[in-house]
C-alpha positions in Angstrom: 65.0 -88.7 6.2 63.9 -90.7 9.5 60.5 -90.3 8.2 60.9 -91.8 4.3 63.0 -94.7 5.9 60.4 -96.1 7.9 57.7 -95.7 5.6 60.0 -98.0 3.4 60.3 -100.4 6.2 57.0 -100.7 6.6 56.1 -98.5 9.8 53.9 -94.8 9.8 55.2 -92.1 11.4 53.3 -91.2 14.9 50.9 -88.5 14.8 50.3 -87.3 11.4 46.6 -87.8 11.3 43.9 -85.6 12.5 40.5 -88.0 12.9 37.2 -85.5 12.6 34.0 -87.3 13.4 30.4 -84.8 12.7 28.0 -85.9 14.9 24.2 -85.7 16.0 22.7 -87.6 18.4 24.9 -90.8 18.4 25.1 -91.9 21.8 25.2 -95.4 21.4 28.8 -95.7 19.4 30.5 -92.3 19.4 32.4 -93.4 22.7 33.5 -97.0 20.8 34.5 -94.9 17.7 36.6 -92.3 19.4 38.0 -94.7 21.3 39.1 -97.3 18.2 40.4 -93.8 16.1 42.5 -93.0 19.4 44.3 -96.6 19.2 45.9 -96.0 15.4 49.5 -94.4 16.6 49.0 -92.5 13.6 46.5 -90.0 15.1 47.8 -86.7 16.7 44.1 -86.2 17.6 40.3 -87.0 17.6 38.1 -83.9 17.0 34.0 -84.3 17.5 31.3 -81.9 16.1 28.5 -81.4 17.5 25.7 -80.6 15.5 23.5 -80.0 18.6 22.4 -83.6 19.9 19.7 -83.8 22.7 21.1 -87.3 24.0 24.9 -88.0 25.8 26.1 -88.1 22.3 28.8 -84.6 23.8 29.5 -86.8 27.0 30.1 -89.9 25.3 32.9 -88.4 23.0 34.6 -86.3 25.5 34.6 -89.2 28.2 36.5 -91.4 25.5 38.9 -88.8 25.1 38.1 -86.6 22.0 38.1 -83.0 21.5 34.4 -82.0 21.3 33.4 -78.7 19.8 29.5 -77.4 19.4 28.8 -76.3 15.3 28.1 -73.1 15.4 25.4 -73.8 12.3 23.0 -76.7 11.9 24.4 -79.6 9.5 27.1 -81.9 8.1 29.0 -80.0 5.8 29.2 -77.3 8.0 30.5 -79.5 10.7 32.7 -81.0 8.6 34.1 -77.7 7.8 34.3 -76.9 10.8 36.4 -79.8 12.0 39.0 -79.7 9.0 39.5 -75.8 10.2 40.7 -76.7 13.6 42.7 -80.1 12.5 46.1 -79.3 13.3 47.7 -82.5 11.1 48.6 -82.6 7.4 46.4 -85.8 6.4 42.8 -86.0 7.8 40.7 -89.0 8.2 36.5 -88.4 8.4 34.7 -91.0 10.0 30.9 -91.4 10.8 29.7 -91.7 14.3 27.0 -93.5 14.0 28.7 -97.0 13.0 29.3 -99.4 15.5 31.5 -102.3 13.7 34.2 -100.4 12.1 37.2 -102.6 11.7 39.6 -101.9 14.2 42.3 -100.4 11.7 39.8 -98.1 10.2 42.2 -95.5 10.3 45.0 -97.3 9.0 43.4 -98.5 6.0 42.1 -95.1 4.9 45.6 -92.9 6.1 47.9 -94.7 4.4 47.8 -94.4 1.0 47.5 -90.7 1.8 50.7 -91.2 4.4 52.7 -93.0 2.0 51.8 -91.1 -1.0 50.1 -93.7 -3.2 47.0 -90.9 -3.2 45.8 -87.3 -3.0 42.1 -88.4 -1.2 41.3 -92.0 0.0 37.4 -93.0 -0.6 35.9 -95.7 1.4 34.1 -98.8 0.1 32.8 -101.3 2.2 30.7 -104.7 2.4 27.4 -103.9 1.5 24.8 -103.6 -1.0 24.9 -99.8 -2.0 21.5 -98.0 -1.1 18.8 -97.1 -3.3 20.1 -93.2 -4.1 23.8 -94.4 -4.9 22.3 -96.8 -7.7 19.2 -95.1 -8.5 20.8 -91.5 -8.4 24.4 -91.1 -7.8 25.8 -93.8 -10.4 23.7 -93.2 -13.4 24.9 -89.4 -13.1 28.2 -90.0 -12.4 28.5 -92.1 -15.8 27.1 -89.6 -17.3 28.6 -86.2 -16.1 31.4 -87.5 -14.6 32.3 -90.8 -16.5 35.7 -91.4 -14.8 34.1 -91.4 -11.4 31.5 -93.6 -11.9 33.5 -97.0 -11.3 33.6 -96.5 -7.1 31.4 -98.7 -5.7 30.5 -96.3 -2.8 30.7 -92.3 -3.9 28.6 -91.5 -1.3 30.5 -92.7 1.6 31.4 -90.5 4.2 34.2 -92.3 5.6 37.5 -90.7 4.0 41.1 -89.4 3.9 42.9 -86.7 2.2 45.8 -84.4 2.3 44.2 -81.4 4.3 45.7 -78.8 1.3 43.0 -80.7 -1.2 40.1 -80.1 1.1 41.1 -76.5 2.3 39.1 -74.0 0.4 36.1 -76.6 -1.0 32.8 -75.6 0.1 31.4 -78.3 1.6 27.6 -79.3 0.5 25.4 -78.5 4.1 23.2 -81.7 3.5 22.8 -84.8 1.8 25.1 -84.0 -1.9 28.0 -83.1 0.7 30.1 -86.3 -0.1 29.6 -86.7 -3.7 30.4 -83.3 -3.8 33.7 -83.3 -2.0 34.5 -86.4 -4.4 33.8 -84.4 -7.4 35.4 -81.5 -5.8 38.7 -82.9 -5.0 38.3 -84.9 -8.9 38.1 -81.4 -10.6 41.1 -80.5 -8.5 43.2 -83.3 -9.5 43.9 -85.3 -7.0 45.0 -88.7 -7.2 41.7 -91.0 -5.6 42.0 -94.1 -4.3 38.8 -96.1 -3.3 39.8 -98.1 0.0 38.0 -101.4 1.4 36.9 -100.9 4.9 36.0 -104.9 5.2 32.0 -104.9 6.1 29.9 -102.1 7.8 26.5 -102.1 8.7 25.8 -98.5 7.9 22.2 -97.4 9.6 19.9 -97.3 6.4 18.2 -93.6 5.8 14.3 -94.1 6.7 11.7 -93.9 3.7 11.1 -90.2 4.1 14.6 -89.0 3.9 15.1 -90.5 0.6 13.2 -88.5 -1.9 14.8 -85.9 0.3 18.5 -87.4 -0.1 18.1 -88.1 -3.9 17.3 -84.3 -4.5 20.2 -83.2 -2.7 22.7 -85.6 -4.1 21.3 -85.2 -7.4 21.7 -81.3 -6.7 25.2 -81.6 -5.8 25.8 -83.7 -8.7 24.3 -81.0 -11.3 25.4 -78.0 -9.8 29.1 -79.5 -10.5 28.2 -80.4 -14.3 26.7 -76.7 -14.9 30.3 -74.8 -13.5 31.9 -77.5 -16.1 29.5 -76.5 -18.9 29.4 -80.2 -19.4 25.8 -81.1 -19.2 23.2 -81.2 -22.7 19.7 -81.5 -23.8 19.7 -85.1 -24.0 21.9 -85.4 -20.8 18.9 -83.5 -19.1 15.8 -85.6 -20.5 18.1 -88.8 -19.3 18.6 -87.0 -15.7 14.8 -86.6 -15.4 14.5 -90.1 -16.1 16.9 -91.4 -12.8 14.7 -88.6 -11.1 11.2 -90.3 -12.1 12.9 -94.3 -11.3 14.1 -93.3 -7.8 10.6 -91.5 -7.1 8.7 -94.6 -8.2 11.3 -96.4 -6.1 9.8 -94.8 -3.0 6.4 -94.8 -3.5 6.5 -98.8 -3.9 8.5 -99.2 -0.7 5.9 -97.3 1.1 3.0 -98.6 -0.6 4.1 -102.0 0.9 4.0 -100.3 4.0 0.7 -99.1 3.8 0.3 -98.2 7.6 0.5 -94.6 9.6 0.1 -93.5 13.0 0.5 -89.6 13.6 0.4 -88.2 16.7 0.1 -84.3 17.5 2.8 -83.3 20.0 1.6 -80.7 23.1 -0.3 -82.1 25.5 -0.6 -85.3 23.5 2.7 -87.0 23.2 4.1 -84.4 26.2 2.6 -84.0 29.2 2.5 -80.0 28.5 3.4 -77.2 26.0 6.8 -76.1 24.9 5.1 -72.7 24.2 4.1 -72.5 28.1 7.2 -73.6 29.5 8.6 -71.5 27.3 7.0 -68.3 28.1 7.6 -68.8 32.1 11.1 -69.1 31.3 11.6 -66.3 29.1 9.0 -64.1 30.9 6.4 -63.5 28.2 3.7 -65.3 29.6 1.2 -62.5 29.8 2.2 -61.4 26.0 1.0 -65.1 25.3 -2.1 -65.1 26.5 -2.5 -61.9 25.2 -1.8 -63.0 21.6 -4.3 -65.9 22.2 -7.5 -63.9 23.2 -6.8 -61.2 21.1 -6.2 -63.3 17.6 -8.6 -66.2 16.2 -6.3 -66.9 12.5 -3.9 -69.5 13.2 -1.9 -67.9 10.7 -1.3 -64.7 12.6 -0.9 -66.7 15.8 2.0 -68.4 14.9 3.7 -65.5 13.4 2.6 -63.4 16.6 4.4 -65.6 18.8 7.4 -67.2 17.6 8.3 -63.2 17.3 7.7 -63.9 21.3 11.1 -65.8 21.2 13.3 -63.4 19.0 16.9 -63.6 20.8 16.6 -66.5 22.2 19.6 -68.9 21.8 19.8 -72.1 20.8 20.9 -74.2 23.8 18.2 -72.1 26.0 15.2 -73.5 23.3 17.0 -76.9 23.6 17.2 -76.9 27.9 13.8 -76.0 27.9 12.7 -78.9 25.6 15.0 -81.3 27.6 12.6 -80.8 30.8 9.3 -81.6 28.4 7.4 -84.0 30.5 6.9 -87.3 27.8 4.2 -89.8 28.3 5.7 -92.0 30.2 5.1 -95.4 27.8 5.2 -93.3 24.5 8.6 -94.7 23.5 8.0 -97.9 24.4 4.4 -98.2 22.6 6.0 -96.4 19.3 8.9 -99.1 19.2 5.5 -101.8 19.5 4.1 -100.1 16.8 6.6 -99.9 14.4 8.2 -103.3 14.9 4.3 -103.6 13.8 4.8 -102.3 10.4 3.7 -98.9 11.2 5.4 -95.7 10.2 5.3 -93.2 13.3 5.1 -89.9 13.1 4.6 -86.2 14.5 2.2 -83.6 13.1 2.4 -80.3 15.3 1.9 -76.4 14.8 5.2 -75.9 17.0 8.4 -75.6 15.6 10.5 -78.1 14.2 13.7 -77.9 16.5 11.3 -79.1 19.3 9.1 -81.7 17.0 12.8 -83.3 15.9 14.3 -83.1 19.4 10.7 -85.3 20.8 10.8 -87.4 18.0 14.3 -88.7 18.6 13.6 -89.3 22.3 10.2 -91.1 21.5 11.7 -92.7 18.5 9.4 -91.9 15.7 10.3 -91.8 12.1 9.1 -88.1 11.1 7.9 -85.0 12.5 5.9 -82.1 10.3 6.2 -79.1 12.2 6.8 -75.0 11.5 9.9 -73.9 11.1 11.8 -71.4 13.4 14.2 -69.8 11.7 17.8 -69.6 13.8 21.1 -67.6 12.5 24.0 -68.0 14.6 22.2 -70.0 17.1 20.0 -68.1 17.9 16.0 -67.3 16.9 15.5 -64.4 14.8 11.6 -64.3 15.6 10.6 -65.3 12.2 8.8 -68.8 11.1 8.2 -70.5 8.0 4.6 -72.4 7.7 5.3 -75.3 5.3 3.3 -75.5 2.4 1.9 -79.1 3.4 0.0 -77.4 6.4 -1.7 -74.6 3.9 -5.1 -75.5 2.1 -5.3 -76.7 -1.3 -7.4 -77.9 -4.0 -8.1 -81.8 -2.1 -8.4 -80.0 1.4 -11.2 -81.6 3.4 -12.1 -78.6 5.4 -12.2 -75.0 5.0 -9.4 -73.7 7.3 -6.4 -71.9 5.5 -4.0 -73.3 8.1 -4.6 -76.9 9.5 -3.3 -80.2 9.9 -5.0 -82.3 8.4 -3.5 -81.3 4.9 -0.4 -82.2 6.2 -2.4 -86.4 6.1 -3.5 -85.3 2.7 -0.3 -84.2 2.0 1.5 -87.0 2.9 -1.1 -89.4 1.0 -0.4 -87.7 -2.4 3.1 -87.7 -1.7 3.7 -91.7 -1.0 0.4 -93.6 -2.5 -1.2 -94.0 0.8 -4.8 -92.9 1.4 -6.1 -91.4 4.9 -8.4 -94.6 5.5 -5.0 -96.2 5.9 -3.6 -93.8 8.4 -4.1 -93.4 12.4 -4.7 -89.7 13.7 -4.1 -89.0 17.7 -5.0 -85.8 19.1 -6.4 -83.4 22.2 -7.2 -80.2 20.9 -9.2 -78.3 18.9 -6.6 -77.8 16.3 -6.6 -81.9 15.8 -10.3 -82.2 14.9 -10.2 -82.1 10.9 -7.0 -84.6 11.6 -8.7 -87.1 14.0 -11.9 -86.7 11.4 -10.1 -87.9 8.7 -8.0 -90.5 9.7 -9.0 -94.1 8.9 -8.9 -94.0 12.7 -9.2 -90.8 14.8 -8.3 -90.9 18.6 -9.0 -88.5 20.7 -6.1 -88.3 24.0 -7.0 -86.7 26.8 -8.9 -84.5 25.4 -11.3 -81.4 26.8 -12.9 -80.4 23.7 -16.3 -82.2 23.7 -16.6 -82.0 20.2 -13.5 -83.8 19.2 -14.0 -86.7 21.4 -17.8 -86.8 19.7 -16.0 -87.7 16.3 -12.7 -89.8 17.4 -13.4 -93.1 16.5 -11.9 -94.3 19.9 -11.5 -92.2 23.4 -8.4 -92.4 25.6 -9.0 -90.9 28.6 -5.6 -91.8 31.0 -2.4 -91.0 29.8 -1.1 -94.1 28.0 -0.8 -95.1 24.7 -1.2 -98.9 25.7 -4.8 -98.6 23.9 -3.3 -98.1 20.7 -1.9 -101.3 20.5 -5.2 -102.9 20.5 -6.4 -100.8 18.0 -3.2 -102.1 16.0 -3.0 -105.7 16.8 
């Protein structure tokens, strides 16, 4: 009774609200957004998941006062999941971490209509001009699988509220599509929506590679939900294909305007050693490694022969190990140069891509290319995927099954750019076809005669200052 009398007065009952913020590597404003959710006398509590940052994103959130958990698998949905499972409240409110200029009632504005009944799920819109997948992607499909969602301004906001009983038993997308799917989700369920203005945010925009990415994904999500409703038809599809081919083209013209690349290869270029070493001396297979080496000449069966080296392994043992990776000292500092520059920055290596993501956050580049080590409950089963874009193909310039300079080639086809246009950094053996056909090919510190013979320009101390005259 207590409860419904104040509402009509005007006040919220305390605690009511469980706040659950997914994270990865937000550092910078997951302290200032645990901190303004903790203010709302609404919230019982503040949960943070942890998708497995490498920065103080953990220390930030529980020095603010949050609950912090690690995710036991990799990615958003699953996080989210993961947080909605432990929140002990009957309304919960989803925020993003990485948003610095949240209003300070943020919370209030998206619990109450849930608090107060007005809604079943509260979607938030804010002050912006939507990206490039919402109006390319998301709202030509919406209005035309799912016409009576296609009036919100911002479906693919992840800043929401709902009555935990809507969201219980939804199976959360695991990548891009998982907030237009929860919105379609908790539509099919019939829930009341409300779309919310959060006053203005200045959402970090998704870099140029992740977009063909997140318009797959989303429009993936988007589908998926029209199939289970039987809903979708042969015109529908030919006009689906068409958003597909706009936002595609979309892409290609913002990088086309770009026009510039630098790619660096990782060991003992960007770092100051090998993961695969460090590695090895910490896990005590060393001799096995050097064993694979002299014993094997296909990079193919090399790769395969020794990330079976590091079956067992968990997760947090791969990630303490690539914490203590030596970095050239000025890389960060000349990739922030070059990309203020116009450049796009990014890494080509034949490790694996937990390592390649976790030095490119820490150097700041926009992309890494690596193999990819397969992990199932956090921890490496011994098998790896080599991506197609590292495998020969009909443009390959060189002979090699297995090598990186189809990974230039590669990205060329895939964004309008040619190779002249594109700057190629190596040491090794491995980087010659790269470094050959690079508009520019530097060769870093390197040993192999042969490869600083072809680079077009030879660094021989460890700094990357020289690159800015090559990029002036």
């Amino acid at each position: 009774m207590f409860k419904k009398l104040w509402t009509r007065l005007g006040f919220l009952p305390r605690k009511r609200v469980s706040v659950v913020i997914p994270v990865l590597n937000e550092e910078k404003t997951i302290g200032q957004v645990v901190r303004l959710a903790k203010k709302d006398k609404t919230v019982g509590e503040v949960i943070v998941v942890d998708d497995n940052s490498v920065d103080q994103t953990v220390a930030e959130a529980e020095k603010s006062g949050a609950a912090v958990i690690k995710s036991s698998v990799l990615g958003k949905g699953y996080s989210m999941g993961e947080g909605l499972d432990l929140a002990k409240f009957e309304v919960v409110v989803f925020l993003d971490g990485d948003i610095g200029n949240y209003e300070t009632d943020i919370v209030r504005r998206l619990s109450e209509p849930v608090i107060r009944d007005w809604c079943d799920f509260a979607k938030g819109t804010f002050r912006r001009e939507a990206g490039r997948v919402t109006e390319l992607v998301a709202k030509p499909l919406l209005s035309i699988l799912f016409p009576d969602l296609s009036g919100y301004s911002q479906p693919l906001s992840g800043m929401i509220a709902a009555k935990k009983e809507f969201l219980k038993g939804l199976k959360f997308e695991n990548d891009y599509g998982v907030d237009i799917g929860i919105l379609i989700d908790v539509h099919n369920r019939g829930a009341r929506i409300m779309e919310v203005d959060l006053g203005r945010i200045d959402n970090k925009s998704k870099p140029w590679q992740a977009l063909g990415k997140m318009s797959r994904e989303v429009s993936k999500a988007i589908l998926k939900r029209a199939e289970i409703k039987k809903i979708l038809s042969l015109d529908e599809l030919e006009t689906i294909n068409v958003i597909r081919d706009e936002m595609e083209d979309s892409i290609n013209d913002s990088i086309q305007k770009l026009n510039k690349m630098i790619l660096f290869d990782m060991d003992d270029t960007l770092l100051l050693e090998r993961f695969i070493n460090k590695a090895a001396d910490a896990f005590g297979f060393r001799a096995k490694l050097e064993e694979i080496r002299a014993n094997n000449s296909e990079p193919f069966v090399v790769t395969k022969l020794i990330a079976a080296l590091l079956k067992d392994v968990k997760l947090e043992e791969i990630f303490e190990i690539a914490d203590g990776l030596q970095i050239v000292p000025d890389a960060a500092e000349v990739i922030k140069i070059l990309k203020s520059r116009g450049y796009v920055v990014g890494l080509i290596t034949d490790s694996y891509d937990l390592i390649a993501d976790f030095i490119r956050n820490k150097v700041g580049a926009d992309f890494a290319l690596a193999n990819q080590l397969e992990v199932k409950n956090r921890t490496v089963t011994g098998e790896v995927r080599i991506p197609s874009y590292f495998i020969r193909g009909e443009k390959s310039p060189c002979s090699h099954a297995v090598c990186k300079v189809n990974a230039l080639v590669y990205l060329s086809e895939k964004h309008g750019l040619t190779t002249a246009d594109m700057i190629a950094v190596g040491d090794s053996v491995n980087d010659l076809c790269m470094v050959k056909a690079a508009g520019i090919g530097v060769a870093f510190c390197s040993k192999n005669g042969l490869l600083n013979v072809i680079a077009d320009k030879v660094i021989s101390t460890r700094s990357f200052r020289d690159l800015l005259d090559l990029t002036a």
